[in-house]
MITI-914361 format. One record per residue (C-alpha): residue number from 1; residue in one letter; chain; x, y, z. Coordinates in nm, 3 decimals, decimal comma, always signed. Each point is the difference from the previous one (the first is absolute). Layout:
# residues N
NUM	A	A	X	Y	Z
...
END
This chain:
# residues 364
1	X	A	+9,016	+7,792	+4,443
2	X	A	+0,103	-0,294	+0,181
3	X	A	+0,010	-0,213	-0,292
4	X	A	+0,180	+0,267	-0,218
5	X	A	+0,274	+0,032	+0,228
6	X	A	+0,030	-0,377	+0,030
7	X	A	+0,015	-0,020	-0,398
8	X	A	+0,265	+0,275	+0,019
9	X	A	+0,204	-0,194	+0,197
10	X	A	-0,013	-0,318	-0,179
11	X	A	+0,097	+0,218	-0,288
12	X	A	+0,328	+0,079	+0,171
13	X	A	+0,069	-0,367	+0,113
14	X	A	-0,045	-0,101	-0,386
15	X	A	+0,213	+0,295	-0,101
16	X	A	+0,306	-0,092	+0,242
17	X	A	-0,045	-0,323	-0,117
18	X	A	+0,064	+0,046	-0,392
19	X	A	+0,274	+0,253	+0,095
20	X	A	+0,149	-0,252	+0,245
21	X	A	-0,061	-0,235	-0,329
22	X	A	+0,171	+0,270	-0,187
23	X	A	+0,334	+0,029	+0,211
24	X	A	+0,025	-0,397	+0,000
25	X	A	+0,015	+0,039	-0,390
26	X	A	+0,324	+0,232	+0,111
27	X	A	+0,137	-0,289	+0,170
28	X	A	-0,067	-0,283	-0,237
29	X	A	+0,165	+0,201	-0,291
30	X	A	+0,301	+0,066	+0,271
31	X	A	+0,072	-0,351	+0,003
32	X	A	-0,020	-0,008	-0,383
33	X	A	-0,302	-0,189	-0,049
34	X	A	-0,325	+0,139	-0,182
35	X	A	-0,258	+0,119	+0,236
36	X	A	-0,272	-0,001	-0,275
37	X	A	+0,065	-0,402	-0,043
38	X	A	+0,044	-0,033	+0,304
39	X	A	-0,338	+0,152	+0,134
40	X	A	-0,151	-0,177	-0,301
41	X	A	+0,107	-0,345	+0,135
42	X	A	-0,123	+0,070	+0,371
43	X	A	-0,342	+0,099	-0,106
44	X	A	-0,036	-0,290	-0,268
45	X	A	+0,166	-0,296	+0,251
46	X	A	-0,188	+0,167	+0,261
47	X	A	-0,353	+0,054	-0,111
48	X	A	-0,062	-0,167	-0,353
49	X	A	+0,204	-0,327	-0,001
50	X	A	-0,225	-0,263	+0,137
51	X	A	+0,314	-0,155	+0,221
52	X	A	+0,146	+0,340	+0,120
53	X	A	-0,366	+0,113	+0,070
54	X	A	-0,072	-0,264	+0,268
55	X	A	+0,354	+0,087	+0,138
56	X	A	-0,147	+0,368	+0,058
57	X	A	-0,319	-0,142	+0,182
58	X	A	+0,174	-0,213	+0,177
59	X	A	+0,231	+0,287	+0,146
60	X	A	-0,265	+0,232	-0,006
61	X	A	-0,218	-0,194	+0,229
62	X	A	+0,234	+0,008	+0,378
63	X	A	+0,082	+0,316	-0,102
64	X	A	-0,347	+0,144	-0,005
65	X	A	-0,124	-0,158	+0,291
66	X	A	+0,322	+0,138	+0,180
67	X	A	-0,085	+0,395	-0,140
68	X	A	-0,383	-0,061	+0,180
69	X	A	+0,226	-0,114	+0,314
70	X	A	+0,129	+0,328	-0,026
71	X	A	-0,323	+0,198	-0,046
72	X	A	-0,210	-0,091	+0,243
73	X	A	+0,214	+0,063	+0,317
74	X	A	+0,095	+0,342	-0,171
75	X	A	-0,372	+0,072	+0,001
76	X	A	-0,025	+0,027	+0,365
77	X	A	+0,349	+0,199	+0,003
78	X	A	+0,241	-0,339	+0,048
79	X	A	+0,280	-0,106	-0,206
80	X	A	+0,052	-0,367	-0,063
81	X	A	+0,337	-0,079	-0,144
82	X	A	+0,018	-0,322	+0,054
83	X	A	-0,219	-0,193	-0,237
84	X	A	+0,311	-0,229	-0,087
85	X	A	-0,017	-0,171	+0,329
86	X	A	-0,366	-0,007	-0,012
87	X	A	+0,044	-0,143	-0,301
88	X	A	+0,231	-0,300	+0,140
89	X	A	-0,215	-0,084	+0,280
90	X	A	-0,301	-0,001	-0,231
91	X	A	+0,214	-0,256	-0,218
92	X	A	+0,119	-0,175	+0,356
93	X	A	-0,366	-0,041	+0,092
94	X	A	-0,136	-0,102	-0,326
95	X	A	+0,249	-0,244	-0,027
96	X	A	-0,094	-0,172	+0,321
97	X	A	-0,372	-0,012	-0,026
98	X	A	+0,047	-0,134	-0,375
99	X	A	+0,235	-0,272	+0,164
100	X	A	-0,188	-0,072	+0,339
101	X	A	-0,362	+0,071	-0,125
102	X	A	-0,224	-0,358	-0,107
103	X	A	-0,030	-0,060	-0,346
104	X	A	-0,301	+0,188	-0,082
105	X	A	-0,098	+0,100	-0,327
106	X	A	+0,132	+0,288	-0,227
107	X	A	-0,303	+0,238	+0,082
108	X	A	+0,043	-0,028	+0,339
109	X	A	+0,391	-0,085	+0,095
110	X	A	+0,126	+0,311	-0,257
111	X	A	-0,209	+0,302	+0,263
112	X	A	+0,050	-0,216	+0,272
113	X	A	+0,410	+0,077	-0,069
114	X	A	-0,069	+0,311	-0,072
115	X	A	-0,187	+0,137	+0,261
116	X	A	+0,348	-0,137	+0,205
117	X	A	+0,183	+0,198	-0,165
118	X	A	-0,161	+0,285	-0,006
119	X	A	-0,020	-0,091	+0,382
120	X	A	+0,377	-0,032	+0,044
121	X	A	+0,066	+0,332	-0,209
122	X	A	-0,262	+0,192	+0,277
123	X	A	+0,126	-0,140	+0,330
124	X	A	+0,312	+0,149	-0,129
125	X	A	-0,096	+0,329	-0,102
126	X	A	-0,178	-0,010	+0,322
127	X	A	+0,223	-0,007	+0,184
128	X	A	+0,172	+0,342	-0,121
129	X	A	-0,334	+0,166	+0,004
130	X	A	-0,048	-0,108	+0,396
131	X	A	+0,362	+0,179	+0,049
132	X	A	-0,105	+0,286	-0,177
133	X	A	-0,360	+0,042	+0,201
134	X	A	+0,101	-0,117	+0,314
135	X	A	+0,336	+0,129	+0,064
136	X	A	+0,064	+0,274	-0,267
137	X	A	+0,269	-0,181	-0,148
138	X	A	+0,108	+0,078	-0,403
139	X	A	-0,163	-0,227	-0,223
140	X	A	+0,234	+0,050	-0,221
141	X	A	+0,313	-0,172	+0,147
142	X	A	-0,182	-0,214	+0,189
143	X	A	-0,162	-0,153	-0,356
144	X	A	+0,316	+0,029	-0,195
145	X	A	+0,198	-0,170	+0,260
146	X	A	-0,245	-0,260	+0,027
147	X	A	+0,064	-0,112	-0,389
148	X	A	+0,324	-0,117	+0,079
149	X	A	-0,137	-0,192	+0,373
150	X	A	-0,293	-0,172	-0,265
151	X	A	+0,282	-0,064	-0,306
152	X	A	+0,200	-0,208	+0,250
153	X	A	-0,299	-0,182	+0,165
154	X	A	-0,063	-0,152	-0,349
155	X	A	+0,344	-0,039	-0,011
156	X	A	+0,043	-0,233	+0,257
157	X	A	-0,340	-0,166	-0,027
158	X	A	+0,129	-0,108	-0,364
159	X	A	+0,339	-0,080	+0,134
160	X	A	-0,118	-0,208	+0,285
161	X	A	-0,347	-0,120	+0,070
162	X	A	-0,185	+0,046	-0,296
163	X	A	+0,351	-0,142	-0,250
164	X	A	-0,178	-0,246	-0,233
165	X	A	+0,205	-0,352	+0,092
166	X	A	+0,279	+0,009	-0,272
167	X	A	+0,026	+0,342	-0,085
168	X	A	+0,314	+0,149	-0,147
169	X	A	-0,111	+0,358	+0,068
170	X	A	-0,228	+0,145	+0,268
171	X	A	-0,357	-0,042	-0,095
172	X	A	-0,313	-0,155	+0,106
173	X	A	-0,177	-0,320	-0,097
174	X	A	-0,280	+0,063	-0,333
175	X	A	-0,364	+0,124	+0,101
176	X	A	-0,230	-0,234	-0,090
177	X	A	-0,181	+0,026	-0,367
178	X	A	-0,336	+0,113	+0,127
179	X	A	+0,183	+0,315	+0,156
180	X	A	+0,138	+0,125	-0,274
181	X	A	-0,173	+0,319	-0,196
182	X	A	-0,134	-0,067	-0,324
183	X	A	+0,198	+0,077	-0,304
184	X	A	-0,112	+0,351	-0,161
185	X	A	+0,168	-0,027	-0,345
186	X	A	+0,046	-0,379	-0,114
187	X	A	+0,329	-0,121	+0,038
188	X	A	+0,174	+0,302	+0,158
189	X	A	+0,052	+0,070	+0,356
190	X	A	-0,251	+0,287	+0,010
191	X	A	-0,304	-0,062	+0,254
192	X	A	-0,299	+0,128	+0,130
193	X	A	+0,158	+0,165	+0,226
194	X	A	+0,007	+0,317	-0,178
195	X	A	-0,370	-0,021	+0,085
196	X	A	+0,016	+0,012	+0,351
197	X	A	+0,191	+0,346	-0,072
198	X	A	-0,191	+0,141	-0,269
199	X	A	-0,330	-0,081	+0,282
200	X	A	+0,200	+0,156	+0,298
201	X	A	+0,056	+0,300	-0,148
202	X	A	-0,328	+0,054	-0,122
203	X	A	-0,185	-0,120	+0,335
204	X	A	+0,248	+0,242	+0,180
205	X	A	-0,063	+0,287	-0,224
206	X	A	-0,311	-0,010	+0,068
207	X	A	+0,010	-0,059	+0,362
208	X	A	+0,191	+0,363	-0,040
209	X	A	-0,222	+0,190	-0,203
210	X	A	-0,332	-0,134	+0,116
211	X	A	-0,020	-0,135	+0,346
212	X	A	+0,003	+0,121	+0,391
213	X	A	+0,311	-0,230	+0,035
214	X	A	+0,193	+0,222	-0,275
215	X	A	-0,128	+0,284	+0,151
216	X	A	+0,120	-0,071	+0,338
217	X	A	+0,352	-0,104	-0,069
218	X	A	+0,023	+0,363	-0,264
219	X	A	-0,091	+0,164	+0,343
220	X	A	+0,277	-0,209	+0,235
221	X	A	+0,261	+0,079	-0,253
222	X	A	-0,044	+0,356	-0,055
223	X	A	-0,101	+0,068	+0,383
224	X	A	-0,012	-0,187	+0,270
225	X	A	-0,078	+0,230	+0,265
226	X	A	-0,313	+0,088	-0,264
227	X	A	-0,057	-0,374	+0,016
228	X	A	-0,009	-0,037	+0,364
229	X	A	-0,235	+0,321	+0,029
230	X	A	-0,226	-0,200	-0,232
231	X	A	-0,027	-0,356	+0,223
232	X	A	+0,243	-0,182	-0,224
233	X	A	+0,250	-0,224	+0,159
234	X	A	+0,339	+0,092	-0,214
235	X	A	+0,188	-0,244	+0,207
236	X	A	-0,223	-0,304	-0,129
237	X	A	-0,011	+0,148	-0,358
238	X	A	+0,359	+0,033	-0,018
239	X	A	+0,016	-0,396	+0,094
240	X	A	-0,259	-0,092	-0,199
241	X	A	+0,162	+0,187	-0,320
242	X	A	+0,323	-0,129	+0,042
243	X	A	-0,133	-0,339	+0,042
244	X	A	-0,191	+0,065	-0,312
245	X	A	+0,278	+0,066	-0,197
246	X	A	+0,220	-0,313	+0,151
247	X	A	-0,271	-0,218	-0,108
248	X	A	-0,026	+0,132	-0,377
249	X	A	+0,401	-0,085	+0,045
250	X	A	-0,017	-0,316	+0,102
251	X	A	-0,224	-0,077	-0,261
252	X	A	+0,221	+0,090	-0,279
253	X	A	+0,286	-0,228	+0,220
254	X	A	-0,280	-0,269	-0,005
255	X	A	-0,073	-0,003	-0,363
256	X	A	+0,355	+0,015	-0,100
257	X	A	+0,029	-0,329	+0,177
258	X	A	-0,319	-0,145	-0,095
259	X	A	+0,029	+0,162	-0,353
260	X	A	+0,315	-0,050	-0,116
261	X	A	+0,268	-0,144	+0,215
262	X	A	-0,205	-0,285	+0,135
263	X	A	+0,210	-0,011	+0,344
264	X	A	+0,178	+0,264	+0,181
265	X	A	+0,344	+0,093	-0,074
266	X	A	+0,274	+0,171	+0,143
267	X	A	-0,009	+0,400	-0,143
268	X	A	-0,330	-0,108	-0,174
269	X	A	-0,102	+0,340	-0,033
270	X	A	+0,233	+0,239	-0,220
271	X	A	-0,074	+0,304	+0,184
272	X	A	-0,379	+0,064	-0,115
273	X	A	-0,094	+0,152	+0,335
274	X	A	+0,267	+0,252	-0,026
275	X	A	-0,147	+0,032	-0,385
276	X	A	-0,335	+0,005	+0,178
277	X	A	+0,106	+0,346	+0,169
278	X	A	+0,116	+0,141	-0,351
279	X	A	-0,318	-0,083	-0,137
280	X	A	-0,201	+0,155	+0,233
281	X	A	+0,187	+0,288	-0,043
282	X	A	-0,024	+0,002	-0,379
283	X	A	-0,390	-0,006	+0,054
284	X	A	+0,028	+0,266	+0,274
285	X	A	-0,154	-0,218	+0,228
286	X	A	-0,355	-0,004	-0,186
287	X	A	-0,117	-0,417	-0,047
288	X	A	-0,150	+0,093	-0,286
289	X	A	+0,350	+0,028	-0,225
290	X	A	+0,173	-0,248	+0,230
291	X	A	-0,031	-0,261	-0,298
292	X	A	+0,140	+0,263	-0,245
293	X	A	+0,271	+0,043	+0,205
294	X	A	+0,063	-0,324	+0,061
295	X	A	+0,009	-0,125	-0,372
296	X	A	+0,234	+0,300	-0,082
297	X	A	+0,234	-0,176	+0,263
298	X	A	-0,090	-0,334	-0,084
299	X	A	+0,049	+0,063	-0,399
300	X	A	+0,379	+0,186	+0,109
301	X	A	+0,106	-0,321	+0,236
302	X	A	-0,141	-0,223	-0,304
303	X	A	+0,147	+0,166	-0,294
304	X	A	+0,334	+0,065	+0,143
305	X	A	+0,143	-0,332	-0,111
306	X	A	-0,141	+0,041	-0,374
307	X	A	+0,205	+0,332	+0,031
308	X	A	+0,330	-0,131	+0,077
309	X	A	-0,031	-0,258	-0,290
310	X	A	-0,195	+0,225	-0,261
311	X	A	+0,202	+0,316	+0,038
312	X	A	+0,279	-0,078	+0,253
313	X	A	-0,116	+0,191	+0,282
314	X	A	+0,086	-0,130	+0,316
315	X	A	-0,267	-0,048	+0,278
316	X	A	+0,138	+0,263	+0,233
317	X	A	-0,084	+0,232	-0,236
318	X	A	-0,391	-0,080	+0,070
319	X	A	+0,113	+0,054	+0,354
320	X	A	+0,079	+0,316	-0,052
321	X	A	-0,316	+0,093	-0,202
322	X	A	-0,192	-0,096	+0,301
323	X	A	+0,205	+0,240	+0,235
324	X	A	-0,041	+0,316	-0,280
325	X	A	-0,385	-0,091	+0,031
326	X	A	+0,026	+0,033	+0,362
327	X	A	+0,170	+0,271	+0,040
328	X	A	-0,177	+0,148	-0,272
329	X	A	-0,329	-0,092	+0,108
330	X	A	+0,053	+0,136	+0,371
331	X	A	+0,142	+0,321	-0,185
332	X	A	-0,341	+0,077	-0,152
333	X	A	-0,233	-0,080	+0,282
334	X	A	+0,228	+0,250	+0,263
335	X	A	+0,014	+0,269	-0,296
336	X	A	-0,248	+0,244	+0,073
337	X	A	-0,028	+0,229	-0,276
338	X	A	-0,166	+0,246	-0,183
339	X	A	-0,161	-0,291	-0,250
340	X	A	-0,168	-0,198	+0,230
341	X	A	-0,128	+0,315	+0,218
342	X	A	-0,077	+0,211	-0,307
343	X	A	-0,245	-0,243	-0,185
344	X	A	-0,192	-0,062	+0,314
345	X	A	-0,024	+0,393	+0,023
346	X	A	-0,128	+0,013	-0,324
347	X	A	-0,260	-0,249	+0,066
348	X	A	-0,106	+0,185	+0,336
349	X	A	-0,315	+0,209	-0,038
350	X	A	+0,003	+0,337	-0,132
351	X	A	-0,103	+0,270	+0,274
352	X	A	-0,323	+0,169	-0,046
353	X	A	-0,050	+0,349	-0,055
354	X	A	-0,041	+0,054	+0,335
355	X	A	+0,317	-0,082	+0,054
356	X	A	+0,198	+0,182	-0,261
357	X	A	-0,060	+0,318	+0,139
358	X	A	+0,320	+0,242	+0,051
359	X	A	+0,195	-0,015	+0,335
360	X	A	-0,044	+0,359	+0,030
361	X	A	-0,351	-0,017	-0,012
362	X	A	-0,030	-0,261	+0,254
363	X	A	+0,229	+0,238	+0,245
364	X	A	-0,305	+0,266	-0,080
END
């Protein structure tokens, strides 16, 4: 039943997508361009041209690790909204272990920045999920606030003591060679850090579906006073989640930096932890379609160019598409209709004979 109703509701998040799909075909043709060419180009630059493909992955990749940010702390009843700065101190502290670690080699320098990052990214979140345990304070504007505190500590670590001697523009000196990720498709910019994501999810689906931990934060989230009754300790769980999810975020900061920009920036990150949140949404929370999720995004933020130049459509209009599948998509999993209800009645089990018998006759 379980796994009927969760197929039923992936069936609504698919529908509200082609219908949000649908109504951004309303507003492509509104601003005179043809929504048919113009879908035609996304998918193609997006998914089948070897240049705009690697563009996908390599937008796909932050952007999945920041939807698993999401999920985790959301499993033990938690909302982490700010992946972006968890992102930026992941970047922050995988820029200065590339730049302060020994030369080592490649096989051991590459985890060794990673594992910082994913480091800087938890101490973080941490530190919202102590506020929330400890002192009962909302997670959720203590984490979003804290993306703006973490944007301007990169800030002025670019501006001032990390500048690279000479620069016009704030940015750090290059990582060294032997910290940079390996190339995924030759001569692009997309890496293996699509891996990383594609092995997150996966590890953390399973952690969910098969395993005491998964268990245990399902029972925090949906009751703590249940979880308490039980011998669990909610207020370490709800720490330990939202740590969790701050280090998947700072790993997606640390690959972007080890990845692709090859030393940390100023804005590095376009938003992917707030695109992390949409994502997670899209896949209604579940790790298991976080990667489908996160394509669909990556594939929009990718194509969008090809659409402006193929068809004329400007890039707001993408925008836009992702706000109808939001809406959309949140429309469909609060609508509690006859549909849903009514096909999981007709899979119920028939009553017996026993107990078909006639109200009246019962009363005799």
């Amino acid at each position: 039943m379980t796994r009927l109703r969760d197929a039923l509701v992936g069936l609504r998040v698919v529908m509200a997508v082609a219908v949000a799909l649908g109504l951004g075909s309303l507003l492509i043709l509104v601003t005179g361009a043809d929504p048919v060419k113009a879908y035609a180009a996304l998918v193609h630059e997006a998914l089948f041209d070897y240049w705009g493909l690697s563009n996908t992955i390599v937008k796909t990749s932050p952007i999945l690790l920041a939807s698993l940010a999401v999920m985790v702390p959301l499993r033990a009843g938690v909302y982490n909204i700010g992946g972006e700065g968890q992102i930026y101190m992941g970047g922050l502290f995988g820029t200065l272990a590339s730049l302060h670690l020994p030369a080592l080699p490649s096989m051991i320098a590459i985890p060794s920045a990673l594992l910082c990052a994913m480091l800087g990214g938890a101490l973080w979140a941490g530190i919202a999920g102590l506020l929330k345990a400890w002192r009962g304070i909302n997670e959720v504007i203590v984490t979003l606030l804290m993306n703006y505190i973490a944007i301007h500590v990169v800030s002025f670590a670019v501006s001032g003591p990390m500048i690279a001697s000479g620069a016009p523009y704030p940015y750090s000196d290059e990582i060294p060679e032997q910290y940079r990720l390996p190339l995924l498709m030759p001569q692009t910019d997309a890496h293996i850090g699509i891996i990383f994501g594609l092995v997150a999810a996966g590890m953390i689906a399973f952690i969910f579906a098969r395993t005491a931990t998964g268990l245990s934060l399902d029972i925090v989230g949906k009751s703590p006073r249940a979880a308490r009754y039980a011998g669990l300790n909610v207020k370490a769980h709800i720490v330990a989640s939202m740590a969790s999810g701050g280090m998947l975020a700072g790993l997606a900061g640390g690959i972007e930096v080890l990845g692709l920009k090859y030393r940390l920036f100023h804005l590095f990150s376009p938003g992917y932890g707030f695109d992390g949140v949409v994502a997670a949404f899209i896949a209604n929370a579940n790790p298991a379609f976080a990667p489908l999720s996160a394509l669909f995004l990556g594939a929009l933020k990718s194509g969008a160019s090809v659409m402006q130049r193929a068809a004329g459509v400007e890039g707001t209009v993408v925008d836009a598409i992702v706000g109808l599948v939001v809406i959309l998509v949140a429309g469909s999993l609060a609508w509690k209709g006859d549909l849903l209800g009514g096909l999981i009645e007709g899979f119920r089990l028939k009553p017996t004979s026993a107990d078909q018998v006639n109200p009246t006759e019962r009363q005799s």
